[in-house]
PDB file of N, CA, C and O in Angstrom:
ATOM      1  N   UNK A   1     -73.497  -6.543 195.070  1.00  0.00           N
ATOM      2  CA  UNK A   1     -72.692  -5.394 195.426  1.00  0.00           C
ATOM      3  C   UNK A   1     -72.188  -4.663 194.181  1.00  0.00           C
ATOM      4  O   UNK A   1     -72.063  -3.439 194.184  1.00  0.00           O
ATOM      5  N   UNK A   2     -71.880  -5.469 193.044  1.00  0.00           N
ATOM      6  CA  UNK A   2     -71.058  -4.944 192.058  1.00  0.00           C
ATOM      7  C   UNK A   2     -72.286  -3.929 191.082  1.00  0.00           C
ATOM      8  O   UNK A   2     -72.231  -2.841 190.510  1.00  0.00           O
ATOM      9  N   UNK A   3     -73.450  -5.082 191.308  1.00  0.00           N
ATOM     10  CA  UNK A   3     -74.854  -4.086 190.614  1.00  0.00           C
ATOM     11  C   UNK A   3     -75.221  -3.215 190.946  1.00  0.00           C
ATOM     12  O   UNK A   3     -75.990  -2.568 190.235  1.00  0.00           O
ATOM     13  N   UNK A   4     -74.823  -2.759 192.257  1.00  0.00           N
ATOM     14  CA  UNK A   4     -75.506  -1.983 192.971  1.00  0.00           C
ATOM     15  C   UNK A   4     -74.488  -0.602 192.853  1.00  0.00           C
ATOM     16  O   UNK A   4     -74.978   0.524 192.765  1.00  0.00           O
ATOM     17  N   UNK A   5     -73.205  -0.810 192.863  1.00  0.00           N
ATOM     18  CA  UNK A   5     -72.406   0.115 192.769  1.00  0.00           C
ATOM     19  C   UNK A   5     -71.763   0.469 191.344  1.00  0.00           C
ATOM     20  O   UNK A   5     -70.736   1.148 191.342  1.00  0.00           O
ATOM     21  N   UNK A   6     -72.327   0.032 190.110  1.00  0.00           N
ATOM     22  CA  UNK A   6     -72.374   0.289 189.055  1.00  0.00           C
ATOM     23  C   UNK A   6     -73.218   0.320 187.915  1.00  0.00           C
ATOM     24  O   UNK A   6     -72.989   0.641 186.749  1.00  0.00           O
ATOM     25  N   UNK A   7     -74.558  -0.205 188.667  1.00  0.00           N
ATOM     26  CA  UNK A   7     -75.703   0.085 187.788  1.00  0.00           C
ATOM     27  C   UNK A   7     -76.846   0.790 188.444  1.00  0.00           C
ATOM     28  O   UNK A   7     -77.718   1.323 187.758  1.00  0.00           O
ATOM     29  N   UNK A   8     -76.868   0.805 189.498  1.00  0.00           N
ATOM     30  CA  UNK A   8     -78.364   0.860 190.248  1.00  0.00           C
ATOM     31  C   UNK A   8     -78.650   2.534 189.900  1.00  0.00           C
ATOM     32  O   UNK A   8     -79.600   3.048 189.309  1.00  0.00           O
ATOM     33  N   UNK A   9     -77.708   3.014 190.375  1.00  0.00           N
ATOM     34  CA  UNK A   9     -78.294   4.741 189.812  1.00  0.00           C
ATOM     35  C   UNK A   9     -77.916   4.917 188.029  1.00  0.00           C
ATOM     36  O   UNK A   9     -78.471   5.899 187.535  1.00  0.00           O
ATOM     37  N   UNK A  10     -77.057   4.087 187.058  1.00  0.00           N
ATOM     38  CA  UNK A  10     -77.813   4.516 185.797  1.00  0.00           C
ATOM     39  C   UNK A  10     -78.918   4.007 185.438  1.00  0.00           C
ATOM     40  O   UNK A  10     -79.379   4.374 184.357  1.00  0.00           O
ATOM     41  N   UNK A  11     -79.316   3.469 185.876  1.00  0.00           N
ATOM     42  CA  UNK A  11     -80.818   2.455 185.550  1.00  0.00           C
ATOM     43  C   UNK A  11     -81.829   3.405 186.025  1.00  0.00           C
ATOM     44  O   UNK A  11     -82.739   3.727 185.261  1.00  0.00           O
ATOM     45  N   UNK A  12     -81.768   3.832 187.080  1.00  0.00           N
ATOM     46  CA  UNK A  12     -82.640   5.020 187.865  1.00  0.00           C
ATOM     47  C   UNK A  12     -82.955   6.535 186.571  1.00  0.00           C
ATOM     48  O   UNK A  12     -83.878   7.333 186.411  1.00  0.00           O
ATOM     49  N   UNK A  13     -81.853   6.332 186.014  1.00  0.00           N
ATOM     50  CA  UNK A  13     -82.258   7.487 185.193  1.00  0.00           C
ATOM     51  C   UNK A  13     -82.014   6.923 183.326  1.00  0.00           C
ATOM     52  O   UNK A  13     -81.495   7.601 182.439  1.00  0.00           O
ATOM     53  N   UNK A  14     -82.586   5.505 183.198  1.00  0.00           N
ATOM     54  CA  UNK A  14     -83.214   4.788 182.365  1.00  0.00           C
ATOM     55  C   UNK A  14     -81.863   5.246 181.580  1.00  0.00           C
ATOM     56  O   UNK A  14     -82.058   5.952 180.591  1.00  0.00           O
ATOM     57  N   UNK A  15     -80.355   4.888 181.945  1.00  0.00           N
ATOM     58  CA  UNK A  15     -78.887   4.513 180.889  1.00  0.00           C
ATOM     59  C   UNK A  15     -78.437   3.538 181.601  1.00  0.00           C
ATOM     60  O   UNK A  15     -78.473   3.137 182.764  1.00  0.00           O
ATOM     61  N   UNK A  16     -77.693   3.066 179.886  1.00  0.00           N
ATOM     62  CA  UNK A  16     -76.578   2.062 180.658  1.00  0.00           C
ATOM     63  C   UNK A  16     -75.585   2.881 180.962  1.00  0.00           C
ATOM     64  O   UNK A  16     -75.410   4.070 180.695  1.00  0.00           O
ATOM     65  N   UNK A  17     -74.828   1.955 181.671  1.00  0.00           N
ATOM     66  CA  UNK A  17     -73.638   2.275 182.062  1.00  0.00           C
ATOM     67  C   UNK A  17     -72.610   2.886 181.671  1.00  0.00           C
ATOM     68  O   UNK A  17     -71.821   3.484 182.403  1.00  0.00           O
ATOM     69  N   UNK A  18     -72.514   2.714 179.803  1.00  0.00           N
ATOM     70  CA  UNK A  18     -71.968   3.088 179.157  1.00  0.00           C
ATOM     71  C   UNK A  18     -72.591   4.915 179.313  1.00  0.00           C
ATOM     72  O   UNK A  18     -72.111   5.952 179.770  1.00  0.00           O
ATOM     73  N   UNK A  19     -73.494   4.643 178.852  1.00  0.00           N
ATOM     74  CA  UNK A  19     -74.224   5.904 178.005  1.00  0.00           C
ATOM     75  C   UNK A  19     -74.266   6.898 179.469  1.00  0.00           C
ATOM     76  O   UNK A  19     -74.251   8.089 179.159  1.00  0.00           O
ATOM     77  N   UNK A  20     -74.305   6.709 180.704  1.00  0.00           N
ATOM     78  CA  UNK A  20     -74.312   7.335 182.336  1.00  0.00           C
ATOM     79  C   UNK A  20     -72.890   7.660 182.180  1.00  0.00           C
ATOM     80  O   UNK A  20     -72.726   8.876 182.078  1.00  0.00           O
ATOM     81  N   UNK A  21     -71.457   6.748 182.110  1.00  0.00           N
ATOM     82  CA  UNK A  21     -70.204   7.420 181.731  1.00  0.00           C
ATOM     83  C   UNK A  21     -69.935   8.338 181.394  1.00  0.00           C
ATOM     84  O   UNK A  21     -69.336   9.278 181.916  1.00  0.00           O
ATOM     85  N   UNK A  22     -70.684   8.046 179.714  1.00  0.00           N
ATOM     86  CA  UNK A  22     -70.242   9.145 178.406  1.00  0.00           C
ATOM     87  C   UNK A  22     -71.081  10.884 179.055  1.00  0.00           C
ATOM     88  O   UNK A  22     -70.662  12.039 179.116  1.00  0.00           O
ATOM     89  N   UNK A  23     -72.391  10.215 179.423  1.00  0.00           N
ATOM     90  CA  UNK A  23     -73.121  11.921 179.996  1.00  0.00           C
ATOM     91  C   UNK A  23     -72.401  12.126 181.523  1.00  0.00           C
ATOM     92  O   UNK A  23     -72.476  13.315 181.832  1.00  0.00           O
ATOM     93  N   UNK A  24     -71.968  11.604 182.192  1.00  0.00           N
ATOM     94  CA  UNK A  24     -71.237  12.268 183.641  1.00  0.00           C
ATOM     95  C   UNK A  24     -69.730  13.143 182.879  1.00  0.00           C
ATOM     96  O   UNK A  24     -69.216  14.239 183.102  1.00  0.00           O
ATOM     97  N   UNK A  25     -69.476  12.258 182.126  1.00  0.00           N
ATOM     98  CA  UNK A  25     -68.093  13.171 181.425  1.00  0.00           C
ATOM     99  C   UNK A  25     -68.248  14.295 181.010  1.00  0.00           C
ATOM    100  O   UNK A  25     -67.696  15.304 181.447  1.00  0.00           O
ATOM    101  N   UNK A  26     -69.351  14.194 179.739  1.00  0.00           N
ATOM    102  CA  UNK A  26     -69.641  15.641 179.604  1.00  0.00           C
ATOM    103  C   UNK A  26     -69.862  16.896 180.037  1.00  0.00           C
ATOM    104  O   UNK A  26     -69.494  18.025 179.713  1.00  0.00           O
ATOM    105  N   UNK A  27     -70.716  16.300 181.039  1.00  0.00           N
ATOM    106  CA  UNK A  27     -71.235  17.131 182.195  1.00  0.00           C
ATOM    107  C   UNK A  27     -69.735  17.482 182.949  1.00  0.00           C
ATOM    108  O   UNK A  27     -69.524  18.682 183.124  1.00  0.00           O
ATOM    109  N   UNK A  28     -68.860  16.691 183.329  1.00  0.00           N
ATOM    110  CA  UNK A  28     -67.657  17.316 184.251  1.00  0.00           C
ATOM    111  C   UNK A  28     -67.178  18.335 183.342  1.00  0.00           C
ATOM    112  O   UNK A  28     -67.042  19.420 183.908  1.00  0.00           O
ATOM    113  N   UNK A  29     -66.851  18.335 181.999  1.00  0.00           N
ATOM    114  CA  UNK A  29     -66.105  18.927 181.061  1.00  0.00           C
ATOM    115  C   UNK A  29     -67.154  20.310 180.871  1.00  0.00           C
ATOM    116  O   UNK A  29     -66.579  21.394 180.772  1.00  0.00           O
ATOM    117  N   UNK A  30     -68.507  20.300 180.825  1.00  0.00           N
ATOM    118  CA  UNK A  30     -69.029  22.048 181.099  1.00  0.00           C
ATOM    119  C   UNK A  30     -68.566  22.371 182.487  1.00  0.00           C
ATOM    120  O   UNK A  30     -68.097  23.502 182.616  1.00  0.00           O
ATOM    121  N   UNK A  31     -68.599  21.677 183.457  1.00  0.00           N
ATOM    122  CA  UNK A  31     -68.482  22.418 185.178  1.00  0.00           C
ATOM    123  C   UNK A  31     -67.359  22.931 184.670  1.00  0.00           C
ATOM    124  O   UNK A  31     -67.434  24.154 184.560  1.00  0.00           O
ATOM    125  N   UNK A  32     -65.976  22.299 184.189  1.00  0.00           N
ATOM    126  CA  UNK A  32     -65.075  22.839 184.155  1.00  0.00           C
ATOM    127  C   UNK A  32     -64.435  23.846 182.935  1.00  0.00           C
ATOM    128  O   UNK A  32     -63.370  24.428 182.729  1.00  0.00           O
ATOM    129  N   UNK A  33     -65.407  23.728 182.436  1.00  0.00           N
ATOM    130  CA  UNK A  33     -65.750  25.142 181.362  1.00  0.00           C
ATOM    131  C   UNK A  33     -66.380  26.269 182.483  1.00  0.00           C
ATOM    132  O   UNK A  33     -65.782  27.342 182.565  1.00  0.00           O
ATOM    133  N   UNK A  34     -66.926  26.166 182.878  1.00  0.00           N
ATOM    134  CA  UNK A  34     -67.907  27.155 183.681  1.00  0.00           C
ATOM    135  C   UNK A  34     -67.051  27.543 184.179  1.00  0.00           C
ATOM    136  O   UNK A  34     -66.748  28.729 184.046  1.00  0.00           O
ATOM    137  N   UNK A  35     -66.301  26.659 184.977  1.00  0.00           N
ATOM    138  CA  UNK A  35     -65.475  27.037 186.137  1.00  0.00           C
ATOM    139  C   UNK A  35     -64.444  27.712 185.541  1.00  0.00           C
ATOM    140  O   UNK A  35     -64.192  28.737 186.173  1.00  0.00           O
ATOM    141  N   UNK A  36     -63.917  27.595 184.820  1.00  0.00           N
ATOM    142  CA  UNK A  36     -62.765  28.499 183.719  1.00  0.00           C
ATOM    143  C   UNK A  36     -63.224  29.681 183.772  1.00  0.00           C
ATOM    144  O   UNK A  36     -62.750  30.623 184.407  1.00  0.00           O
ATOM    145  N   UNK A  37     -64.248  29.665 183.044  1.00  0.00           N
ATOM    146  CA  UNK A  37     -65.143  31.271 182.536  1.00  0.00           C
ATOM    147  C   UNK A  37     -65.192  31.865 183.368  1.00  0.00           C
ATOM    148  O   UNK A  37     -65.002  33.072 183.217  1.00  0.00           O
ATOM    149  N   UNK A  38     -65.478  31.321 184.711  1.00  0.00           N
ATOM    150  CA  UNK A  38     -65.851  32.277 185.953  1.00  0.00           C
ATOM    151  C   UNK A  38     -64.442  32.514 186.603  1.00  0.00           C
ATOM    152  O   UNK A  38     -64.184  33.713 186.508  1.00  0.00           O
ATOM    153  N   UNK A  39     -63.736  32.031 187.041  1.00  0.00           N
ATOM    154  CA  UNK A  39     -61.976  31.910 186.865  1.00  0.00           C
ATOM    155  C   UNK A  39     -61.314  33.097 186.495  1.00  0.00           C
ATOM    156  O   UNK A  39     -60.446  33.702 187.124  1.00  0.00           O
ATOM    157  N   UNK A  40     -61.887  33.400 185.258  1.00  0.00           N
ATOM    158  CA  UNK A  40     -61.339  34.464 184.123  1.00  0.00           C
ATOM    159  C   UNK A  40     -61.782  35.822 184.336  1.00  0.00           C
ATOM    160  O   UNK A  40     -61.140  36.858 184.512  1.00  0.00           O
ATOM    161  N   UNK A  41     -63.478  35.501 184.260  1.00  0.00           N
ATOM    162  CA  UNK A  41     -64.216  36.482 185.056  1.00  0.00           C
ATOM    163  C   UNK A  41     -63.908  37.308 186.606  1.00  0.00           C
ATOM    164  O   UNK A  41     -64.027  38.507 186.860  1.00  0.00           O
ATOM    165  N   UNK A  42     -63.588  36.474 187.265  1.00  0.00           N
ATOM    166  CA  UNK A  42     -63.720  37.158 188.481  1.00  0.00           C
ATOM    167  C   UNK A  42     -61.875  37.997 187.972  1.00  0.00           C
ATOM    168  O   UNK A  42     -61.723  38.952 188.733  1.00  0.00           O
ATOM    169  N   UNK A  43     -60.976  37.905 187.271  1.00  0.00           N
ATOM    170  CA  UNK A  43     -60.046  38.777 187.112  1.00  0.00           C
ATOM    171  C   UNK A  43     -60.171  39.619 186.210  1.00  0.00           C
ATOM    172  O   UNK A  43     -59.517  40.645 186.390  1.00  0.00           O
ATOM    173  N   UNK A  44     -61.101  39.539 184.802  1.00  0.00           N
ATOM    174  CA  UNK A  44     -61.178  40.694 184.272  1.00  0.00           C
ATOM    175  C   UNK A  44     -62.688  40.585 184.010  1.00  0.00           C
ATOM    176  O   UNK A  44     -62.865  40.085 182.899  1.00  0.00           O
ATOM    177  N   UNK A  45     -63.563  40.805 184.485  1.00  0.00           N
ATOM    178  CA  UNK A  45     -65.115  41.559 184.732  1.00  0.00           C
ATOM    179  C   UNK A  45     -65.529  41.391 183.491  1.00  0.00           C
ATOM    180  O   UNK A  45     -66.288  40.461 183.218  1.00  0.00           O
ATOM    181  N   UNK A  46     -65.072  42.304 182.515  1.00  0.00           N
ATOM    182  CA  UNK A  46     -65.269  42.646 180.964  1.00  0.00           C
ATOM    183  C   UNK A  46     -65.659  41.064 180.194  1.00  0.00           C
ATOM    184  O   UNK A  46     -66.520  40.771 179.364  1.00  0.00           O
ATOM    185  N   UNK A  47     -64.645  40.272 180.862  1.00  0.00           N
ATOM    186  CA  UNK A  47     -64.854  38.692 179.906  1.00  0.00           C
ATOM    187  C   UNK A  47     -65.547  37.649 180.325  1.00  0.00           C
ATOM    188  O   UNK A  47     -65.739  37.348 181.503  1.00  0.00           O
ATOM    189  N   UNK A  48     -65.915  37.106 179.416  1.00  0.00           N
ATOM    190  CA  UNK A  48     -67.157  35.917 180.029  1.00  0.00           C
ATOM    191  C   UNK A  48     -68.401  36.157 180.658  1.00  0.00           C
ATOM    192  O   UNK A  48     -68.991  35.279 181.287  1.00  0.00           O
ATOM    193  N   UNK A  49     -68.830  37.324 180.512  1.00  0.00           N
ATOM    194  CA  UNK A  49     -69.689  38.025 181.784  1.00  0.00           C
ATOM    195  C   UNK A  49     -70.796  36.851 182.106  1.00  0.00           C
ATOM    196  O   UNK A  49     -70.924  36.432 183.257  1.00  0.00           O
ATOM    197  N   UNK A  50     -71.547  36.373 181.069  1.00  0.00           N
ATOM    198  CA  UNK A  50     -72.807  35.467 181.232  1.00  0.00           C
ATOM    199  C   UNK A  50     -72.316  33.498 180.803  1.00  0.00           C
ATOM    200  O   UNK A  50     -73.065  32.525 180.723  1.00  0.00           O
ATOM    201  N   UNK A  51     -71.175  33.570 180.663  1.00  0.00           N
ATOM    202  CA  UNK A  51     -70.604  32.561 179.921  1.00  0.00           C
ATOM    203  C   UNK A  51     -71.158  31.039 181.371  1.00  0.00           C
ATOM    204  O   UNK A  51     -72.039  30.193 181.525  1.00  0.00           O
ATOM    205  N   UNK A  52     -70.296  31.398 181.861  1.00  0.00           N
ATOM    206  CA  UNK A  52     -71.020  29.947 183.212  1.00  0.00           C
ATOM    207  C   UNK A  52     -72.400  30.369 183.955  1.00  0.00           C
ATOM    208  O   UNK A  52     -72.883  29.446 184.610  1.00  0.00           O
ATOM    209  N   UNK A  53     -73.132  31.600 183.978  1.00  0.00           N
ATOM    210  CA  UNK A  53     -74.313  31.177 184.583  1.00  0.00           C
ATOM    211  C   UNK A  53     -75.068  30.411 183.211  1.00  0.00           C
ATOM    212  O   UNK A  53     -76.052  29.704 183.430  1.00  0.00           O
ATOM    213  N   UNK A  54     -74.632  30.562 181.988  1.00  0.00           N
ATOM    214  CA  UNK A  54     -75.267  30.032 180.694  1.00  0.00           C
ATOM    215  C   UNK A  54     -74.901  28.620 180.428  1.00  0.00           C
ATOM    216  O   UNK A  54     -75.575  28.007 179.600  1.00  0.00           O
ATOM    217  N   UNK A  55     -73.749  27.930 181.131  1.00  0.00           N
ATOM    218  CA  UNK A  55     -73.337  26.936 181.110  1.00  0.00           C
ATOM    219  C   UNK A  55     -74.456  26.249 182.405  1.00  0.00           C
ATOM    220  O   UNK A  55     -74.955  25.169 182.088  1.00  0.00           O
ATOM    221  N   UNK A  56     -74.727  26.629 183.349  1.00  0.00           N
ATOM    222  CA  UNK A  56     -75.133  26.497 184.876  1.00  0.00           C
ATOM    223  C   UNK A  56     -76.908  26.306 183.647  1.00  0.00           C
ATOM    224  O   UNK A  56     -77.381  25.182 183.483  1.00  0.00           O
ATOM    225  N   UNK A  57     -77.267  26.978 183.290  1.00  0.00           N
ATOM    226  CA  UNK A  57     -78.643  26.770 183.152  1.00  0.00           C
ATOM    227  C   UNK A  57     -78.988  25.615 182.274  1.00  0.00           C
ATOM    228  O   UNK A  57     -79.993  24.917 182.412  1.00  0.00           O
ATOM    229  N   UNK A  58     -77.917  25.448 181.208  1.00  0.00           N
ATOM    230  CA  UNK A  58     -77.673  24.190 180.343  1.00  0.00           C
ATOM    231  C   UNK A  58     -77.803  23.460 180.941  1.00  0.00           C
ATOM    232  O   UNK A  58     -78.955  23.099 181.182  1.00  0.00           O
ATOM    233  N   UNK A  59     -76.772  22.852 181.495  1.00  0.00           N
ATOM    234  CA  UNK A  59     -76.926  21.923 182.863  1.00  0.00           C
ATOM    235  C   UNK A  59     -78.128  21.269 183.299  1.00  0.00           C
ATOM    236  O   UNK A  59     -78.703  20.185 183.199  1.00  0.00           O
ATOM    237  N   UNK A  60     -78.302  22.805 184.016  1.00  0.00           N
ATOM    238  CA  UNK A  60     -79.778  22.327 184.908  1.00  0.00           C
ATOM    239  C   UNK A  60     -81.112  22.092 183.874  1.00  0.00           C
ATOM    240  O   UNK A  60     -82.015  21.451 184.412  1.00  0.00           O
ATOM    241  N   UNK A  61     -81.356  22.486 182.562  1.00  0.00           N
ATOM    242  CA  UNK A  61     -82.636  22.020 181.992  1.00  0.00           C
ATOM    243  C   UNK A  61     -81.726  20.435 181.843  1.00  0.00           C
ATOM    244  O   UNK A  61     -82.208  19.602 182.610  1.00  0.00           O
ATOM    245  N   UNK A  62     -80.778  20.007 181.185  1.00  0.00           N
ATOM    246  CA  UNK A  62     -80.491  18.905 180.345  1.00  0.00           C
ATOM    247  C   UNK A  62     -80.610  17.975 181.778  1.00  0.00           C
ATOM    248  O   UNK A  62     -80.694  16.788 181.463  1.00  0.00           O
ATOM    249  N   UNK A  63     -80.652  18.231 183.710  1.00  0.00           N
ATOM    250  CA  UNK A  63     -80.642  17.295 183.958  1.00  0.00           C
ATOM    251  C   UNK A  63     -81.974  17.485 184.979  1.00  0.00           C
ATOM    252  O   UNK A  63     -82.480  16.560 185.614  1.00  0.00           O
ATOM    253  N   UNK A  64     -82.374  18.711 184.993  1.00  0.00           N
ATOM    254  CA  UNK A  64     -83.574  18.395 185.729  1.00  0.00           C
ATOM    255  C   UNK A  64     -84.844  17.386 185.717  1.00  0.00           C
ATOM    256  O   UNK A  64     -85.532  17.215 186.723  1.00  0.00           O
ATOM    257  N   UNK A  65     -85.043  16.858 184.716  1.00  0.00           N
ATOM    258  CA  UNK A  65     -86.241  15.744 184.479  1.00  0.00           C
ATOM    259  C   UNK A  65     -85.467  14.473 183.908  1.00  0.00           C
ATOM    260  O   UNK A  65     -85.890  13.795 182.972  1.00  0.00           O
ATOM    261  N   UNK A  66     -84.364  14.257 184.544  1.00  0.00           N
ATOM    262  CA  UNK A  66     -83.889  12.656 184.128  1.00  0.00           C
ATOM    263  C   UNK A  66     -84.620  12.120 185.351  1.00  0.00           C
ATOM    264  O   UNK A  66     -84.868  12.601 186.456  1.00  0.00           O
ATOM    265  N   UNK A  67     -84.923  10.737 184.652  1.00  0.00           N
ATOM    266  CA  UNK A  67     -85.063   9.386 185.389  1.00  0.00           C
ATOM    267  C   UNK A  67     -86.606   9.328 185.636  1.00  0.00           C
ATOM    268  O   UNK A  67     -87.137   8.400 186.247  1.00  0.00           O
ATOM    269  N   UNK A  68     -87.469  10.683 184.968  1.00  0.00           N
ATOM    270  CA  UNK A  68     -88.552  10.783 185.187  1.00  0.00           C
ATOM    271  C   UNK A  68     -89.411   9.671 184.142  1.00  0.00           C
ATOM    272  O   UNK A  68     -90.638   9.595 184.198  1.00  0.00           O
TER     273      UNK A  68
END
């Protein structure tokens, strides 16, 4: 139970546990960059204009081909 609910999906995308931590953190800390930028954006237009769909595409290359 304990393997299963703390290793089985970093192993799936070939990390330990440690190293699945350290990259889920990161990853929360751009969403919530993004999410700022766009935050900011939707009150003044002028700022951030491309800032989180540029965060959003980061993202998606750095996690589209894990575990492959």
């Amino acid at each position: 139970m304990i393997s299963r609910m703390f290793l089985e999906h970093p192993r799936s995308v070939n990390e330990t546990y440690f190293q699945h931590m350290c990259f889920a953190g990161w990853f929360a800390s751009k969403l919530f960059a993004a999410g700022f930028a766009a935050a900011v954006h939707a009150i003044f237009p002028n700022c951030f204009e491309k800032t989180a769909s540029g965060i959003i595409a980061e993202l998606y290359e750095r996690t589209h081909k894990r575990g492959d």
